[in-house]
C-alpha positions, 0 to 999 in steps of 0.5 A, a space after each residue: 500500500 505504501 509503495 503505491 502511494 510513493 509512486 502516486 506522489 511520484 507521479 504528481 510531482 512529475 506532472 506538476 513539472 510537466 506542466 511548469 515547464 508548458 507555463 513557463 513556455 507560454 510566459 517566454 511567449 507572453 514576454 516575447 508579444 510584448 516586448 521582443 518588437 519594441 519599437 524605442 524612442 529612447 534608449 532604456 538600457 544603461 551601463 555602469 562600469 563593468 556592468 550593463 542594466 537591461 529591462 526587466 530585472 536583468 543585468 550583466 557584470 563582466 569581471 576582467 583579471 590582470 591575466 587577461 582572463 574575463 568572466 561574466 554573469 547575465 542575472 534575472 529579477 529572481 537572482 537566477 544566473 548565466 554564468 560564463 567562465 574557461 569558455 563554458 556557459 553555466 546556467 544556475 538557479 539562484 543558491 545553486 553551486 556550479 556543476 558544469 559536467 551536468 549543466 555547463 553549455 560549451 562555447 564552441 561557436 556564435 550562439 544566441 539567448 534569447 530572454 523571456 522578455 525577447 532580449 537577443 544577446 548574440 555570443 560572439 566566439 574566436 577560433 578553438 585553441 585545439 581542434 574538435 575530435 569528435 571520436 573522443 569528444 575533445 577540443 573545440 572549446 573557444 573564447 567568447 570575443 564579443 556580446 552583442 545585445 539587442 531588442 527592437 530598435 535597441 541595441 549595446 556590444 561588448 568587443 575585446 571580451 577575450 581580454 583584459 580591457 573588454 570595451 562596453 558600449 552605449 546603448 543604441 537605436 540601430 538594434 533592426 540594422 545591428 541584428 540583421 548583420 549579425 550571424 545568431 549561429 545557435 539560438 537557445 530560448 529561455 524557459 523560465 529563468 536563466 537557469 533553465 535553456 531550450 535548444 530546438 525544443 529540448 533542454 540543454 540538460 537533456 540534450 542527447 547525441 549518438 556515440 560517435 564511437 556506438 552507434 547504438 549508443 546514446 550520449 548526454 552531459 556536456 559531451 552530448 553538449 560538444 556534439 551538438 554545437 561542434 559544427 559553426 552554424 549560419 542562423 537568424 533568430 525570427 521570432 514573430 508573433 507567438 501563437 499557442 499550440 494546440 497542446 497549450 491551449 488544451 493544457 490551459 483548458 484541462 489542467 490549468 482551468 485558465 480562461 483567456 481571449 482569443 480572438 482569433 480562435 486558433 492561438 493568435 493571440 494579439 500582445 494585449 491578449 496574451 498581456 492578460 493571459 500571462 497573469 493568470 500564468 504566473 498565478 499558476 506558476 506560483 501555484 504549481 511551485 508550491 505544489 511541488 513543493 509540498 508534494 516532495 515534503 509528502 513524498 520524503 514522508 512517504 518515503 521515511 515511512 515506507 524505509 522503516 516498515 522495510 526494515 521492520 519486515 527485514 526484521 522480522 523475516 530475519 527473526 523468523 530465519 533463525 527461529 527456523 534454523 534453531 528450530 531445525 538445529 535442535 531436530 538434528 
C-alpha cells in the first residue's frame, strides 16, 4: 500500500513539472508579444562600469583579471544566473553551486539567448585553441570575443571580451540594422529563468547525441553538449508573433482551468491578449511551485515511512530465519 502511494506522489510531482515547464513556455511567449518588437524612442538600457542594466530585472557584470582572463554573469529579477567562465556557459538557479559536467553549455561557436522578455544577446566566439575530435569528444572549446545585445530598435556590444580591457558600449537605436548583420549561429530560448535553456525544443540538460564511437549508443552531459554545437552554424533568430499550440491551449483548458481571449480562435493571440493571459500564468506558476513543493515534503514522508516498515519486515523475516534454523538445529 505504501509503495503505491510513493509512486502516486511520484507521479504528481512529475506532472506538476510537466506542466511548469508548458507555463513557463507560454510566459517566454507572453514576454516575447510584448516586448521582443519594441519599437524605442529612447534608449532604456544603461551601463555602469563593468556592468550593463537591461529591462526587466536583468543585468550583466563582466569581471576582467590582470591575466587577461574575463568572466561574466547575465542575472534575472529572481537572482537566477548565466554564468560564463574557461569558455563554458553555466546556467544556475539562484543558491545553486556550479556543476558544469551536468549543466555547463560549451562555447564552441556564435550562439544566441534569447530572454523571456525577447532580449537577443548574440555570443560572439574566436577560433578553438585545439581542434574538435569528435571520436573522443575533445577540443573545440573557444573564447567568447564579443556580446552583442539587442531588442527592437535597441541595441549595446561588448568587443575585446577575450581580454583584459573588454570595451562596453552605449546603448543604441540601430538594434533592426545591428541584428540583421549579425550571424545568431545557435539560438537557445529561455524557459523560465536563466537557469533553465531550450535548444530546438529540448533542454540543454537533456540534450542527447549518438556515440560517435556506438552507434547504438546514446550520449548526454556536456559531451552530448560538444556534439551538438561542434559544427559553426549560419542562423537568424525570427521570432514573430507567438501563437499557442494546440497542446497549450488544451493544457490551459484541462489542467490549468485558465480562461483567456482569443480572438482569433486558433492561438493568435494579439500582445494585449496574451498581456492578460500571462497573469493568470504566473498565478499558476506560483501555484504549481508550491505544489511541488509540498508534494516532495509528502513524498520524503512517504518515503521515511515506507524505509522503516522495510526494515521492520527485514526484521522480522530475519527473526523468523533463525527461529527456523534453531528450530531445525535442535531436530538434528
Amino acid at each position: 500500500m505504501l509503495d503505491s502511494e510513493v509512486r502516486r506522489i511520484v507521479g504528481n510531482i512529475e506532472k506538476s513539472n510537466e506542466l511548469l515547464v508548458g507555463v513557463n513556455n507560454m510566459i517566454n511567449k507572453a514576454n516575447i508579444a510584448q516586448y521582443g518588437s519594441s519599437n524605442y524612442t529612447a534608449t532604456t538600457w544603461q551601463t555602469n562600469g563593468n556592468s550593463i542594466v537591461l529591462d526587466n530585472g536583468y543585468g550583466l557584470a563582466i569581471h576582467p583579471d590582470a591575466n587577461g582572463n574575463t568572466k561574466f554573469t547575465l542575472v534575472d529579477a529572481e537572482g537566477n544566473k548565466l554564468m560564463y567562465q574557461n569558455q563554458t556557459l553555466v546556467p544556475l538557479a539562484k543558491g545553486e553551486a556550479a556543476d558544469v559536467l551536468q549543466v555547463g553549455i560549451p562555447v564552441m561557436n556564435d550562439m544566441t539567448f534569447v530572454l523571456d522578455d525577447g532580449t537577443e544577446i548574440t555570443f560572439k566566439t574566436g577560433t578553438p585553441d585545439i581542434p574538435f575530435n569528435a571520436q573522443n569528444i575533445s577540443g573545440g572549446l573557444t573564447d567568447i570575443t564579443g556580446i552583442t545585445i539587442t531588442r527592437g530598435t535597441q541595441s549595446l556590444t561588448v568587443t575585446n571580451l577575450n581580454t583584459a580591457n573588454p570595451a562596453i558600449g552605449t546603448a543604441n537605436l540601430n538594434g533592426v540594422a545591428v541584428d540583421a548583420t549579425n550571424n545568431d549561429g545557435y539560438i537557445l530560448l529561455e524557459s523560465g529563468g536563466l537557469h533553465s535553456w531550450e535548444y530546438d525544443g529540448v533542454n540543454t540538460n537533456n540534450i542527447t547525441a549518438t556515440d560517435p564511437n556506438n552507434a547504438s549508443a546514446q550520449l548526454g552531459g556536456y559531451a552530448a553538449r560538444k556534439l551538438a554545437f561542434q559544427s559553426a552554424l549560419a542562423n537568424e533568430y525570427s521570432g514573430g508573433a507567438p501563437v499557442l499550440s494546440a497542446e497549450e491551449r488544451n493544457i490551459l483548458a484541462q489542467d490549468l482551468k485558465i480562461t483567456y481571449t482569443d480572438v482569433s480562435g486558433n492561438g493568435n493571440l494579439t500582445p494585449d491578449e496574451w498581456g492578460k493571459l500571462k497573469s493568470s500564468l504566473l498565478n499558476a506558476k506560483e501555484n504549481l511551485t508550491s505544489n511541488n513543493q509540498l508534494q516532495t515534503v509528502q513524498l520524503q514522508r512517504a518515503m521515511a515511512t515506507y524505509n522503516q516498515n522495510y526494515d521492520a519486515m527485514s526484521n522480522s523475516q530475519n527473526k523468523i530465519y533463525s527461529l527456523l534454523r534453531d528450530i531445525i538445529n535442535n531436530v538434528k
